[in-house]
C-alpha angles and dihedrals in degrees: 000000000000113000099266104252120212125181114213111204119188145112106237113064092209082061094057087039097054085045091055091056098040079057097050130204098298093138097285123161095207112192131186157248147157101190148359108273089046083049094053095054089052084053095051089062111038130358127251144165116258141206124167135154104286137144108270082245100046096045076060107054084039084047100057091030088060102034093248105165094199128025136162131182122233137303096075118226107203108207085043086054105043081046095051088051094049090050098055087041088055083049121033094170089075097076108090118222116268107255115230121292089245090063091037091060089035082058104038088053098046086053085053100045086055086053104051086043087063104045085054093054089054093044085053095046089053095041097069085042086064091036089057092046102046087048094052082049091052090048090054104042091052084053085056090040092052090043095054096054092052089058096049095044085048091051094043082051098061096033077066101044087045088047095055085028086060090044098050088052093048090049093056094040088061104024119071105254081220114047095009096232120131106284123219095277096061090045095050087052097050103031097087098043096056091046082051096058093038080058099045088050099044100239136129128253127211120201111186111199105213128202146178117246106224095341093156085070090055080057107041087054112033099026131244091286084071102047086050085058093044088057102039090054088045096048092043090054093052093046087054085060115042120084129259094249086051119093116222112196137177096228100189127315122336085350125113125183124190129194134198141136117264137118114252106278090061098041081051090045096052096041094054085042096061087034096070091035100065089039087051088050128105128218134192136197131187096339099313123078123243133239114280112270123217140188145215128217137202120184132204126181125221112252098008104066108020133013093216145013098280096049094045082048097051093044089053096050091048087057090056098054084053080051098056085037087064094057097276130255079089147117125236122184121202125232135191095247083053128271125006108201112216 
């Protein structure tokens, strides 16, 4: 009897070796392969019987395309096996004869082809699953996206409000609600700077201490309404005059006290400039024009007069008492010895 001959068809070698020794010596020619095309030459030049790790369905289809009498799938049972090669060996005319290589290959390619129609399928088939998926997760991150923006946008939105909404509340906790000059509070912060840097600079500071002459019969005969007017308008005009580095404050009540750098002449020059302006300015109240109004100044110089805000306060103030001492609508300078009536 012809040497049995078994082709062994798989791609790891440790696989083909394991099934060699689950075979055993009994005679056996074992021949190999590690895929198809490298089976089907082996076909094409003895016949053999076959088993490989196929599908059930598609050993089947390998097995009559190639005239295999016998075939199995993995896993290998090993008493089946031995029984299916002792069979073929009892009855050789079992073994079909090999087609021709050409149908082999015609086969072979036609089983491959099925498969590969049915991987793409799959593929497909995945492939609009992932489609579907990547376009949910595009339509929800675009809802993140949107949604984002809208939050940014919202808390742009009230850093901005809280930013106007800070500033508003600065300017009126340094500005006069009534006349919108700088009110006591912002002259007494930035007083002191200011004399600081004069110092530091060497330059002279003027502070010229402003009041109403008889306001309180402005008052008395017209109301308070008209004494607000009366100080809105005056302190309007003033603001129109002084220059952009000077500081205007209301002080308190019916003073106004106004701060920039200059020697004495100018400080004297500007005071009796505003002076006779307010005096030269006409107001007028519900349709009839109020009496003319007219201030008084005192004037104090940094340093002077004073070393610090207080001091250059105090001896403004002191000039404008002198002021009001002289018969008011007058300027007063102060001097070091004590008041220098001008």
């Amino acid at each position: 009897m012809d040497t049995a001959r078994i082709l062994l068809v798989d791609d790891h070698a440790s696989n083909r070796q394991l099934l060699k020794g689950m075979l055993g010596n009994n005679g056996y020619r074992f021949l190999e392969a590690c895929d198809g095309v490298e089976a089907l030459e082996v076909l094409a030049r003895e016949p053999v019987f076959i088993t490989a790790d196929y599908l059930e369905k598609d050993a089947r289809i390998l097995a009559e395309a190639c005239g295999v009498a016998h075939y199995m799938t993995k896993p290998i049972n090993l008493p089946l096996l031995q029984g299916s090669i002792d069979l073929l060996l009892r009855e050789p005319g079992a073994v079909q004869t090999c087609p021709s290589e050409n149908r082999l290959l015609h086969d072979y390619a036609q089983l491959l082809a099925n498969k590969l129609h049915r991987q793409l399928g799959a593929l497909s088939h995945l492939n609009a699953q992932l489609e579907l998926r990547v376009e949910e997760r595009t339509r929800q991150l675009n809802m993140a996206v949107t949604a984002l923006e809208r939050e940014i946008a919202r808390r742009e939105a009230a850093e901005e409000a809280l930013r106007l909404s800070n500033v508003r509340l600065t300017e009126e906790a340094l500005h006069d609600s009534l006349t919108c000059l700088y009110n006591r509070r912002y002259l007494e912060l930035s007083l002191e700077r200011t004399l600081q840097r004069c110092a530091h600079d060497g330059k002279m500071l003027g502070v010229m201490m402003i009041d109403f002459d008889h306001f309180k019969h402005c008052n008395d005969n017209y109301g308070h309404v008209a004494g607000d007017v009366v100080l809105v308008e005056v302190s309007r005009y003033l603001q129109s005059l002084v220059r952009s580095e000077d500081m205007l404050c209301r002080y308190g009540g019916e003073e106004l006290l106004l701060v920039m750098q200059a020697g004495s002449e100018v400080l004297w020059e500007r005071a009796e400039a505003l002076r006779k302006g307010v005096q030269a300015l006409t107001i007028a109240w519900e349709g009839r024009e109020l009496p003319r109004v007219t201030v008084s100044v005192g004037l104090a110089l940094f340093p002077e007069h004073g070393r610090n805000g207080a001091e250059l306060i105090q001896a403004a103030d002191s000039a404008l008492y002198a002021a009001k001492q002289r018969g008011r609508n007058c300027t007063v300078l102060c001097n070091q010895a004590g008041l220098s009536l001008q």
